[in-house]
Kinemage of the C-alpha trace (Angstrom):
@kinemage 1
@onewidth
@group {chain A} dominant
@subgroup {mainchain}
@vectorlist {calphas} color= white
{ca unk a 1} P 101.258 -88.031 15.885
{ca unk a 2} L 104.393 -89.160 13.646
{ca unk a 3} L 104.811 -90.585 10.435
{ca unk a 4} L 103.215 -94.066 9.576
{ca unk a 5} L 103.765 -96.525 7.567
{ca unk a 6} L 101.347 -99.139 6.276
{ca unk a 7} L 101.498 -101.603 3.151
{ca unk a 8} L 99.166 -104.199 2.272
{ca unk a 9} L 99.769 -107.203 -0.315
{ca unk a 10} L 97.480 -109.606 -1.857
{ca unk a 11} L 97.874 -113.188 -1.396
{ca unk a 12} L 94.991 -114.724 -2.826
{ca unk a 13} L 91.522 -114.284 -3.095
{ca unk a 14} L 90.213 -113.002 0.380
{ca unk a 15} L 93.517 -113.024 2.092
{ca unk a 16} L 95.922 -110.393 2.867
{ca unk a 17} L 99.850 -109.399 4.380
{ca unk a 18} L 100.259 -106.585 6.032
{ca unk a 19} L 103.282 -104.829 6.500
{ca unk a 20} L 103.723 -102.141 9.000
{ca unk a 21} L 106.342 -100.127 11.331
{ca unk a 22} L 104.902 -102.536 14.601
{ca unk a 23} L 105.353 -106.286 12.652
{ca unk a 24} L 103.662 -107.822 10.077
{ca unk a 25} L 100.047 -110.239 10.175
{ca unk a 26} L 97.944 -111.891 8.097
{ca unk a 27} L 94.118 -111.130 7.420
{ca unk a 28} L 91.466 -112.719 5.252
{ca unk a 29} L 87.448 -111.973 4.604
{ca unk a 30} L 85.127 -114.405 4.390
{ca unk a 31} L 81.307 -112.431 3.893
{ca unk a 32} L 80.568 -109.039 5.654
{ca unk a 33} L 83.655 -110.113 8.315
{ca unk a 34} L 87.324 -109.723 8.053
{ca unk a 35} L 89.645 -111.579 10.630
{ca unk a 36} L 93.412 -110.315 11.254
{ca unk a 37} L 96.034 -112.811 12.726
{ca unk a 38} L 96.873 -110.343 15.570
{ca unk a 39} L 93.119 -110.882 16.847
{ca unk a 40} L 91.152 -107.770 15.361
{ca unk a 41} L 87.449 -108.883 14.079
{ca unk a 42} L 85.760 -106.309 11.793
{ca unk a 43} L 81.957 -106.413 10.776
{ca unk a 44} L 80.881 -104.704 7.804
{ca unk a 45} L 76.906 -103.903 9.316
{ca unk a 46} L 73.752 -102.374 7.169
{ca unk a 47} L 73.486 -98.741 7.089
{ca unk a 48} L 77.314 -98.145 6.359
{ca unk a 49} L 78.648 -98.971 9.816
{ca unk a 50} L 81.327 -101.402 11.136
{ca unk a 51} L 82.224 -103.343 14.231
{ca unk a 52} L 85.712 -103.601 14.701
{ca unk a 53} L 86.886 -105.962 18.468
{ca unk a 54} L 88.846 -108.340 19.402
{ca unk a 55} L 88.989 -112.367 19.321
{ca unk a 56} L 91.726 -113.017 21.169
């Protein structure tokens, strides 16, 4: 495992860029789910867990 790196900018409201070493994408959360532009779904669920696939 190397060195990372990771950076994350708010645009707005619900809505993020973020920057990385593979490309950059675009994610926003609307409720309990957040949707990336790359495809990645994550679901906040009760007890503390998450659900993290794909849409794409």
């Amino acid at each position: 495992m190397g060195i990372q790196f990771r950076e994350k900018k708010k645009l707005g409201k619900n809505s993020w860029l973020n920057i990385s070493g593979s490309g950059a994408s675009a994610s926003t959360k609307i409720g309990p789910v957040t949707i990336n532009s790359r495809g990645g779904v994550w679901v906040n669920l009760p007890g503390g867990m998450t659900f993290r696939g794909r849409w794409k």
